[in-house]
FIKE-805014 format. One line per field, with one value per residue: residue number from 1; x, y, z of N, C-alpha, C, O in turn. Coordinates in steps of 0.1 Angstrom, whole numbers, always signed. Atoms other than C-alpha are relative to their C-alpha. Example, Ala and Ser with C-alpha at 12.3 -4.5 7.8 and 13.67 -1.06 7.14 Angstrom:
num: [1,2] $
n_px: [+9,-9] $
n_py: [-12,-11] $
n_pz: [+0,+0] $
ca_px: [+123,+137] $
ca_py: [-45,-11] $
ca_pz: [+78,+71] $
c_px: [+9,-8] $
c_py: [+12,+11] $
c_pz: [+0,+8] $
o_px: [+19,-3] $
o_py: [+12,+22] $
o_pz: [+7,+9] $
end
This chain:
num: [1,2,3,4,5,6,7,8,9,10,11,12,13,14,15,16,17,18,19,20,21,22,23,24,25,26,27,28,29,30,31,32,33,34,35,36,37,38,39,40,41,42,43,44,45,46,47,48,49,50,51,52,53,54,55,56,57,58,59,60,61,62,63,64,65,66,67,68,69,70,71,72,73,74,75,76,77,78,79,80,81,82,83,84,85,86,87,88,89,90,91,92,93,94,95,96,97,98,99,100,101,102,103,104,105,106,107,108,109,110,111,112,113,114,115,116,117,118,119,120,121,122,123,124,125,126,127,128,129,130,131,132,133,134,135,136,137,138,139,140,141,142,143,144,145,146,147,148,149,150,151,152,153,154,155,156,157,158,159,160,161,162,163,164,165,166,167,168,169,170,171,172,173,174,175,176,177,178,179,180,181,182,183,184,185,186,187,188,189,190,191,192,193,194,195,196,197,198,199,200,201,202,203,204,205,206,207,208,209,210,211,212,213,214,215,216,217,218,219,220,221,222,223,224,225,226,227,228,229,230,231,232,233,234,235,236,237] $
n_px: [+3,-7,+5,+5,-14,+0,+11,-5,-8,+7,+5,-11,-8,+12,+3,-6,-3,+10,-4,-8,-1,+6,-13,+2,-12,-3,-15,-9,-3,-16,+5,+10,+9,+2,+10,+8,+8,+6,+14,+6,+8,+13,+13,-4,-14,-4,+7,-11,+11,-12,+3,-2,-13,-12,-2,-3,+11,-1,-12,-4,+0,-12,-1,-9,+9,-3,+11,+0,+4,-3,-15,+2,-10,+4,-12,-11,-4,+11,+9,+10,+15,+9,+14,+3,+11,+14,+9,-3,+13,-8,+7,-4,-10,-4,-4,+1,-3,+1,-13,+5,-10,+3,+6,-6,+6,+7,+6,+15,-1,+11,+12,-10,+7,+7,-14,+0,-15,-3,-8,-14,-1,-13,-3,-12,-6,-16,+0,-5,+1,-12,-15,-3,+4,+9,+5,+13,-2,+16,+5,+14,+8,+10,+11,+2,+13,+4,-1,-3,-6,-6,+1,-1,-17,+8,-2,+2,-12,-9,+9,+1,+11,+7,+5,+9,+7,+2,+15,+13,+3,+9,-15,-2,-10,-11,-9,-17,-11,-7,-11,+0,-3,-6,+2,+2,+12,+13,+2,-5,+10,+9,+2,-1,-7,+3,+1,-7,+6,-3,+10,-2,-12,-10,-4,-11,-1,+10,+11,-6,-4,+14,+6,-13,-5,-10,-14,-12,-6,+5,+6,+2,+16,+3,+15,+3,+15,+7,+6,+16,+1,-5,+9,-1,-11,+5,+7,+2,-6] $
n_py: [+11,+12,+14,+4,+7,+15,+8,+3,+9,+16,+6,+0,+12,+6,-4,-1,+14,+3,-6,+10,-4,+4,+0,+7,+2,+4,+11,-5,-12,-5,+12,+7,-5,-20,-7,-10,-12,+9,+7,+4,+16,+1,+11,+12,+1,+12,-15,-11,-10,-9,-8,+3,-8,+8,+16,-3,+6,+15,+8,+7,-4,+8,+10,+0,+7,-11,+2,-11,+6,-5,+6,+3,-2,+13,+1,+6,-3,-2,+16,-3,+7,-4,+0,-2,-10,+3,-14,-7,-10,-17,-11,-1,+5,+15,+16,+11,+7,+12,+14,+14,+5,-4,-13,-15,-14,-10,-10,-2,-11,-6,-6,-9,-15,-8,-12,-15,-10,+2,+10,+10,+12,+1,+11,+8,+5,-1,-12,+3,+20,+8,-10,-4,+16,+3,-5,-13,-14,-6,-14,-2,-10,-7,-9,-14,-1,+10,-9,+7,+10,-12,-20,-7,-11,-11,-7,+12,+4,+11,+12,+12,+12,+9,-7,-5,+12,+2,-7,+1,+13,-9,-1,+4,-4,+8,-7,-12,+4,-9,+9,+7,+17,+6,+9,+12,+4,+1,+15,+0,-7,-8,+6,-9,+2,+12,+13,+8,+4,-7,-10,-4,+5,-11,-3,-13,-6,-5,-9,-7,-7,-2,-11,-6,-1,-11,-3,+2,+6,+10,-11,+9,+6,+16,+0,+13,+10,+6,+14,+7,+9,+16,+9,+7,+6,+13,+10,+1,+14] $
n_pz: [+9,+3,+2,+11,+1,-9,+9,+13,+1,-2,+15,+11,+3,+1,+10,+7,+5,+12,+11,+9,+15,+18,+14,+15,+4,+16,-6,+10,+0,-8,-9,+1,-4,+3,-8,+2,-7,-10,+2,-10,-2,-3,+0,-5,+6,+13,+9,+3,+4,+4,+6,+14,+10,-5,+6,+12,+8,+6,-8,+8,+14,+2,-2,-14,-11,-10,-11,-12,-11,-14,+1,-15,-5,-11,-15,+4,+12,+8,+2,+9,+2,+11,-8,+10,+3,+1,+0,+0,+0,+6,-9,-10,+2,-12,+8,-3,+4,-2,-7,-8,-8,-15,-3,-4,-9,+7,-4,+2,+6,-8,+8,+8,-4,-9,-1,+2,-2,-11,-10,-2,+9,-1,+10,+2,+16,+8,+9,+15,+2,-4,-3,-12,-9,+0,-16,-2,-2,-4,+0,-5,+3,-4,+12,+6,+6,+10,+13,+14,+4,+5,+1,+13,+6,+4,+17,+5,+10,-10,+1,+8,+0,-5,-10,+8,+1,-17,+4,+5,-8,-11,-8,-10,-8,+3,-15,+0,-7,-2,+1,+15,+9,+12,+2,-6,-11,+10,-4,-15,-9,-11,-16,-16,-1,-14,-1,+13,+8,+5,+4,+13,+10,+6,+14,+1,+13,+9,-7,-2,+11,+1,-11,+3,+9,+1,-10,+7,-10,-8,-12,-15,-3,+4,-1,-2,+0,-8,+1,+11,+12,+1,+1,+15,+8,-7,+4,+15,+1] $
ca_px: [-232,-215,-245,-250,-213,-217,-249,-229,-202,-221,-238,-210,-193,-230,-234,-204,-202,-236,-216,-201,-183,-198,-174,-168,-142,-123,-94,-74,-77,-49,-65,-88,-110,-127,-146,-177,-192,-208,-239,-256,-270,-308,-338,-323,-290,-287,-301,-276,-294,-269,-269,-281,-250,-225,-238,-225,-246,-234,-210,-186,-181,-155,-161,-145,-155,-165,-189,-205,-208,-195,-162,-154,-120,-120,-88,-64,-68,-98,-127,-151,-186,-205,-239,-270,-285,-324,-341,-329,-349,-331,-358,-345,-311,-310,-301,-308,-287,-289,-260,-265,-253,-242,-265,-243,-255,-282,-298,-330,-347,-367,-397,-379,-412,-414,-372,-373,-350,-325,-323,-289,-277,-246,-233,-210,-190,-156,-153,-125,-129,-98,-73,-78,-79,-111,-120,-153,-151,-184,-198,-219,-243,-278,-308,-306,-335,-358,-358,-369,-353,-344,-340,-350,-316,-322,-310,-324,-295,-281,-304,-294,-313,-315,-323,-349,-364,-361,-387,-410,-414,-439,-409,-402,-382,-347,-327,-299,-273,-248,-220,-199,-192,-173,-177,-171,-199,-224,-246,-237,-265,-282,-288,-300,-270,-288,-300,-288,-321,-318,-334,-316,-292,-260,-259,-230,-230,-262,-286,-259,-257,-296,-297,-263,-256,-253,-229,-195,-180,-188,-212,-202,-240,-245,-278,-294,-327,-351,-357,-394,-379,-359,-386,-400,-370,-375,-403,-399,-389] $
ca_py: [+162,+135,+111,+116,+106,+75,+65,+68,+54,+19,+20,+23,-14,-27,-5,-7,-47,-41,-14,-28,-17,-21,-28,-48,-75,-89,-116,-100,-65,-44,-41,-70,-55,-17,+3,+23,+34,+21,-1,-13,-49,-48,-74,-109,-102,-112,-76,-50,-10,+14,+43,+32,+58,+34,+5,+0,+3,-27,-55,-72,-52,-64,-95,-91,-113,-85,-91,-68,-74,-63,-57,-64,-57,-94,-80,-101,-83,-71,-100,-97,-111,-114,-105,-97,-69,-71,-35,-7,+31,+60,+84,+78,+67,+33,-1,-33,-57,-96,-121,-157,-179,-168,-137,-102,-85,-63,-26,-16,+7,+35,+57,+88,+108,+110,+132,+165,+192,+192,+161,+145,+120,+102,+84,+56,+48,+48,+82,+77,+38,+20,+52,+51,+11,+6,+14,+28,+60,+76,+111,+133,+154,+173,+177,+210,+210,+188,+203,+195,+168,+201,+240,+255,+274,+309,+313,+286,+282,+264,+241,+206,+178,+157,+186,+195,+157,+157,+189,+174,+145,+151,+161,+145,+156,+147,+154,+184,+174,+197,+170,+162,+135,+122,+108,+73,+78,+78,+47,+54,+52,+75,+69,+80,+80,+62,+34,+26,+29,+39,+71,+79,+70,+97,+110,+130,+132,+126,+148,+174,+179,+182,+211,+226,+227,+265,+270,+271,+261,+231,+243,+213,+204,+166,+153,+121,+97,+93,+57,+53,+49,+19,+5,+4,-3,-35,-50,-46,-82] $
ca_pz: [+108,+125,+126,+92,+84,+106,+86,+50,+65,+76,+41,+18,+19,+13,-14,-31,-35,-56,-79,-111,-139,-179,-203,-236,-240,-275,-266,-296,-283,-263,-237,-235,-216,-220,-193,-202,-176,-139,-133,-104,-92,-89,-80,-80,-85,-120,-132,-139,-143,-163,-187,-223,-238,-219,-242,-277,-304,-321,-309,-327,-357,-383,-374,-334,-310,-289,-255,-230,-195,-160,-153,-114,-93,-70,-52,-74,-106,-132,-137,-168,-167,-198,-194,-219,-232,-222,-221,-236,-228,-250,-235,-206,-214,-190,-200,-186,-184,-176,-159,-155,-131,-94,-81,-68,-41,-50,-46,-33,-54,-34,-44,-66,-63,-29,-32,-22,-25,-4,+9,+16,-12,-22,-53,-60,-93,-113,-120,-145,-147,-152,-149,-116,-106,-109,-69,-64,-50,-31,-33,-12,-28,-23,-45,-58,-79,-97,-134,-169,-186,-210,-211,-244,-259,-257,-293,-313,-337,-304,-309,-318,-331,-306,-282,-311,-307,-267,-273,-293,-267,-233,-209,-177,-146,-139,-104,-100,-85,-66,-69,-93,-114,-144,-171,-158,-130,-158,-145,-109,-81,-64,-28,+7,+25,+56,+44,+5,-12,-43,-59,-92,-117,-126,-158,-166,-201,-219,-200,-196,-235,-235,-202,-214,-247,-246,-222,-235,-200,-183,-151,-125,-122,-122,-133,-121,-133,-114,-103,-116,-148,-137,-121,-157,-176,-148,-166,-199,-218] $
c_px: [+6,-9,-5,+12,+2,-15,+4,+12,-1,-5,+8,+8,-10,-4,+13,+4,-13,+4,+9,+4,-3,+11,-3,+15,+1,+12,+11,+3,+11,-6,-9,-16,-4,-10,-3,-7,+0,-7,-2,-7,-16,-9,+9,+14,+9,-4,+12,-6,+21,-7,-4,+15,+9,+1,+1,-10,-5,+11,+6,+2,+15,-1,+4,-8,+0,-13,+1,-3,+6,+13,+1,+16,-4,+13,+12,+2,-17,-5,-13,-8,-8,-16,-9,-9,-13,-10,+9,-10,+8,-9,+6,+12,+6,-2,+0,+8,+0,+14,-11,+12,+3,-10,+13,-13,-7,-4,-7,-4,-10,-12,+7,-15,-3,+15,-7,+10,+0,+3,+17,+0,+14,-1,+7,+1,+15,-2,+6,+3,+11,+13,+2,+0,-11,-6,-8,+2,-20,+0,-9,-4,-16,-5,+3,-10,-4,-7,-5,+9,+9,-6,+3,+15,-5,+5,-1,+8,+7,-4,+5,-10,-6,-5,-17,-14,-2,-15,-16,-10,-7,+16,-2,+14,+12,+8,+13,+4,+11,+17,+6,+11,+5,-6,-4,-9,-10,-8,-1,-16,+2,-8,-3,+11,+1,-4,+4,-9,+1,-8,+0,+13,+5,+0,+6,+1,-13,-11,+7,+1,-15,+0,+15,+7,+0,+6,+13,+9,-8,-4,+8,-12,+2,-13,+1,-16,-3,-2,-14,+4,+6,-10,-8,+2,-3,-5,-4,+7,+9] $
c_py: [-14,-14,-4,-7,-14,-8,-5,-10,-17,-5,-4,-15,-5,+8,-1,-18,-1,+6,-6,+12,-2,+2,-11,-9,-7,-6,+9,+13,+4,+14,-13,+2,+17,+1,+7,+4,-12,-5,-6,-12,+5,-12,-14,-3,-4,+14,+14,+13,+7,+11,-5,+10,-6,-10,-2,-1,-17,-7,-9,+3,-3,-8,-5,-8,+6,-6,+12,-10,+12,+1,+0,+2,-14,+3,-4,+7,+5,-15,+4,-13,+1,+1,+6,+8,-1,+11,+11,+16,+11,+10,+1,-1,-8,-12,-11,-12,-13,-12,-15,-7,+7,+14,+7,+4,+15,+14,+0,+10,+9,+7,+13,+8,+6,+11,+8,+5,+2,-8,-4,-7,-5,-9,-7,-7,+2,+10,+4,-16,-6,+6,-2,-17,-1,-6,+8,+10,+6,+17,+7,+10,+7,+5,+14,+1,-10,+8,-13,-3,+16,+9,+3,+12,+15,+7,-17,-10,-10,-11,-14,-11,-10,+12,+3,-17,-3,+8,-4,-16,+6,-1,-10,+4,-10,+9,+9,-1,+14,-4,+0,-8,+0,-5,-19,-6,+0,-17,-3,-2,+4,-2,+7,-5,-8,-10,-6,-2,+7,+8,+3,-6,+9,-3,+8,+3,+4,+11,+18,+6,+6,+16,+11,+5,+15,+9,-6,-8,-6,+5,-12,-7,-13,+1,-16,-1,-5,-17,-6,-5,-16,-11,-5,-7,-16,-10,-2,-12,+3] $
c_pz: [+4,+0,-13,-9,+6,-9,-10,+4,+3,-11,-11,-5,-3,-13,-16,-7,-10,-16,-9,-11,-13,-4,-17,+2,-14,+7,-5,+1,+13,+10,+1,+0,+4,+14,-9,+6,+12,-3,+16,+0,+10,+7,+5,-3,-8,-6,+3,-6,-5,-4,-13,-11,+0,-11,-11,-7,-8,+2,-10,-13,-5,+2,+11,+4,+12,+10,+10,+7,+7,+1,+22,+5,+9,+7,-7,-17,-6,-7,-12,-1,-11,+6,-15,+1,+3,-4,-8,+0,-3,+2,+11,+4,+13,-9,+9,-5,+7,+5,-3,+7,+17,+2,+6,+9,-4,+10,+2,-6,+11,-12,-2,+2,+10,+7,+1,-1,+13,+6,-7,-15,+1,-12,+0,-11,-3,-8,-11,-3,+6,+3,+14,+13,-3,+16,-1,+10,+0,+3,+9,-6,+9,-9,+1,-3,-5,-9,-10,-4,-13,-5,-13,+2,+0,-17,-8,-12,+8,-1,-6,-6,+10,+15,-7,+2,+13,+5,+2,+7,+11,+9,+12,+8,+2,+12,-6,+11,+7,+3,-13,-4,-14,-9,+3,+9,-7,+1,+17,+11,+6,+14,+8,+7,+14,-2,-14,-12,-14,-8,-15,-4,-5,-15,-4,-13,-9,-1,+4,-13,-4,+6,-8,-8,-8,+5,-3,+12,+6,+19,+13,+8,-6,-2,+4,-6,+9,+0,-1,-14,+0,+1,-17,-8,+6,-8,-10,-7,-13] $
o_px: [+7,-4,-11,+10,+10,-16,+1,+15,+8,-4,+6,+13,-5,-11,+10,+11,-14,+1,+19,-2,+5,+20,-13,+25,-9,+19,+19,+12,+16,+0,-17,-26,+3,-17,+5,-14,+6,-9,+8,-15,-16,-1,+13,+19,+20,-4,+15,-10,+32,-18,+7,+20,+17,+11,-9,-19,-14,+22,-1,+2,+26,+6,+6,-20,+8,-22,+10,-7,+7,+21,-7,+22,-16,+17,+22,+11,-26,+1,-21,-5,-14,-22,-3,-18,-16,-19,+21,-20,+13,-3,+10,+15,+16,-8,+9,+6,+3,+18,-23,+24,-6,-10,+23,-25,-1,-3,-14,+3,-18,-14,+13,-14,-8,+15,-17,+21,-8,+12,+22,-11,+22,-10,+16,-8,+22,-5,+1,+13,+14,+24,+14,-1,-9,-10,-7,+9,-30,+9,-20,+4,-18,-2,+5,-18,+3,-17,-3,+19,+21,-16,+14,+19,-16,+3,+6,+5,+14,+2,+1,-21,-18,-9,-28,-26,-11,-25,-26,-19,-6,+26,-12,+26,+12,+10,+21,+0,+12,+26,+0,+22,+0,-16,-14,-11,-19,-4,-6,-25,+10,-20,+2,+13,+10,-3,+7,-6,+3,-19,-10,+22,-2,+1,+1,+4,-15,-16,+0,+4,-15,-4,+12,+16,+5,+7,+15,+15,-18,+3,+9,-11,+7,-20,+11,-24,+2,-5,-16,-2,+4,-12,-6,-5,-8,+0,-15,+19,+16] $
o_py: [-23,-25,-14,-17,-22,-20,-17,-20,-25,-17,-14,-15,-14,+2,+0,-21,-10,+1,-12,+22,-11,+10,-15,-3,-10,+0,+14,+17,-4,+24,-9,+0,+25,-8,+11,+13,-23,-6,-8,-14,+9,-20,-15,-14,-9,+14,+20,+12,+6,+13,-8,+6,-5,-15,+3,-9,-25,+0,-16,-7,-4,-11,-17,-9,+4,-12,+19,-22,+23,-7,+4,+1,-15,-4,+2,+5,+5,-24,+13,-24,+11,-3,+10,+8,-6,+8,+8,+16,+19,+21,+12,+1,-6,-13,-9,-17,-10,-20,-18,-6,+12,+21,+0,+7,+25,+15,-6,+19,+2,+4,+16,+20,+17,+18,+10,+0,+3,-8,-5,-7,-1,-18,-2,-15,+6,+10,+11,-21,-8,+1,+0,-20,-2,-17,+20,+5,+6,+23,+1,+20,+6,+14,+20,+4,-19,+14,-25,+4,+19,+9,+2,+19,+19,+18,-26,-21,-19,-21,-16,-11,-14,+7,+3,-16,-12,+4,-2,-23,+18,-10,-17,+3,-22,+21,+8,+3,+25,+3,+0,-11,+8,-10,-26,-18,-3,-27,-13,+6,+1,-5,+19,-18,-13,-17,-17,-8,+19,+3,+5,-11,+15,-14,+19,+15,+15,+16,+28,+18,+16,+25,+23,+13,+17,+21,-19,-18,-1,+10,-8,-13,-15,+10,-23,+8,-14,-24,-18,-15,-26,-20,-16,-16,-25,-21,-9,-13,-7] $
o_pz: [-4,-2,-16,-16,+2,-11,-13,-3,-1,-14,-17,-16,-10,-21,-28,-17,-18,-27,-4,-16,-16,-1,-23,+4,-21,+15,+2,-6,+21,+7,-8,-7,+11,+18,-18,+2,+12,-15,+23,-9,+22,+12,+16,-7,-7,-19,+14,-18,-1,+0,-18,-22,-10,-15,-15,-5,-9,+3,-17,-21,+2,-7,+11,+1,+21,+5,+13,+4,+2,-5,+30,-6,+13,+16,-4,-24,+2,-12,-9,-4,-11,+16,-24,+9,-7,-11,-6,-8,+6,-1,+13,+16,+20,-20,+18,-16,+19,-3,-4,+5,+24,-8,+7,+7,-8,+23,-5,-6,+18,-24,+8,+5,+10,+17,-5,+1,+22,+15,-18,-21,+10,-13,+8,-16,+6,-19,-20,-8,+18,+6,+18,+25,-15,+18,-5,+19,-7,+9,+11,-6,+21,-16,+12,+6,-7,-6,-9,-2,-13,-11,-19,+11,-5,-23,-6,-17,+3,+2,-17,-1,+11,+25,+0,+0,+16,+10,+9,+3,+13,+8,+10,+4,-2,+12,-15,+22,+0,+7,-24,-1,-22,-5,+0,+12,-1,-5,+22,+8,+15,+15,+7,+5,+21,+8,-14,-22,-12,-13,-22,+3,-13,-21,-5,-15,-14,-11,+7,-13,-11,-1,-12,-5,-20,+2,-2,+9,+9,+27,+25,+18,-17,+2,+2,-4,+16,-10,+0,-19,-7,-6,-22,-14,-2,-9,-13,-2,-17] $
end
C-alpha cells in the first residue's frame, strides 16, 4: 500500500485547513468557548456542512449572549468565528452553516452514489474536541457496507420513538464504516484518500442510536452520510 499512503499523505494538509470545529461562545462562561462537534468548509468558502445534533436547539437561553460558529486552532491559541445557522435537515441530520467575511479553504464534494464497497476512505475531525488540543487527527477506513438508515429491533419493546418515526419515513441508505470515531468526529468528512473529494459525512452518534439501539455494547461501526444529502442541504435558503 505504499502508493496509497503517499496519496493520503499529499492530501491531508489540504484537507485539513478546510476542517473546522462547531462550537458556541458566551463571554461570561468558563470556558468561553464550547466544542460540539467537526464541520467542513464547502462551495465558496463561507459554507460550513456539519451534523444537525452538534447544533443547539436554541441559543442564548436565560438570557446568555451565547453564539455559534467555528472554532479554529491559528497556532497561537483557540479562534471563534461566529457564523449563521442557514439549513437545517433532521432526516438527515446535517446543518448548514454560513460565515461572512474572509473565505476558508474549501472541500469538493464528490458523487456518493457512484461509492462502492470496499473502496479505501479516510476521515478527518476532533475526535474528542478540545481534550485533545483541538489537532485534527485523520482516519483510514473502508466501506463496509451500504445499509439502511435503520434495522428494525428484533423485539419491538426495543423500539424507541424516534426509531419508531425514522420507520415510518421512506428510508434511505447510509455508509458502514469500518473505522472508528468519536463522538467529536460527528460532522467529520468523508473522503477518497487520493484526491480529497468528499463522499460522506461521520455520524457517530445519531445514526448509531437508530442501527444500534439493541445492542447493549458499543459495536465499533462508524456510520457516515452520504453526500447527496449535502448537495441538497446546499440549496436550501
Amino acid at each position: 500500500m505504499p502508493a496509497a499512503a503517499a496519496e493520503l499523505k499529499a492530501v491531508i494538509p489540504a484537507v485539513k485547513r478546510a476542517v473546522v470545529g462547531v462550537g458556541t461562545f458566551e463571554p461570561t462562561r468558563s470556558p468561553a468557548t464550547i466544542f460540539v462537534g467537526t464541520g467542513f468548509v464547502v462551495g465558496d468558502g463561507l459554507s460550513v456542512v456539519t451534523n444537525a445534533h452538534v447544533v443547539p436547539e436554541t441559543l442564548g437561553a436565560g438570557g446568555k449572549v451565547e453564539q455559534l460558529g467555528i472554532v479554529m486552532n491559528d497556532g497561537e491559541g483557540i479562534r471563534f468565528r461566529p457564523a449563521q445557522l442557514v439549513a437545517r435537515d433532521t432526516e438527515h441530520d446535517l446543518a448548514h452553516l454560513r460565515l461572512s467575511g474572509t473565505s476558508l479553504p474549501a472541500l469538493e464534494l464528490g458523487d456518493s452514489d457512484a461509492v462502492q464497497e470496499g473502496q479505501d476512505l479516510a476521515f478527518t475531525g476532533y475526535p474528542l474536541g478540545m481534550v485533545l488540543g483541538l489537532h485534527a487527527a485523520t482516519h483510514r477506513a473502508t466501506l463496509a457496507a451500504i445499509t439502511p438508515i435503520v434495522m428494525p429491533s428484533l423485539n419491538s419493546r426495543k423500539l424507541d420513538a424516534r426509531q419508531i418515526a425514522a420507520l415510518q419515513r421512506a428510508p434511505f441508505s447510509i455508509f458502514q464504516l469500518d473505522g472508528t470515531a468519536y463522538p467529536g468526529n460527528s460532522g467529520s468528512p468523508v473522503y477518497d484518500p487520493a484526491s480529497g473529494r468528499v463522499w460522506g459525512v461521520i455520524n457517530a452518534v445519531f445514526v448509531k442510536g437508530l442501527k444500534e439501539n439493541a445492542i447493549s455494547a458499543p459495536s465499533g461501526i462508524t456510520y457516515a452520510i452520504p453526500a447527496r444529502y449535502v448537495q441538497a442541504l446546499l440549496q436550501q435558503k
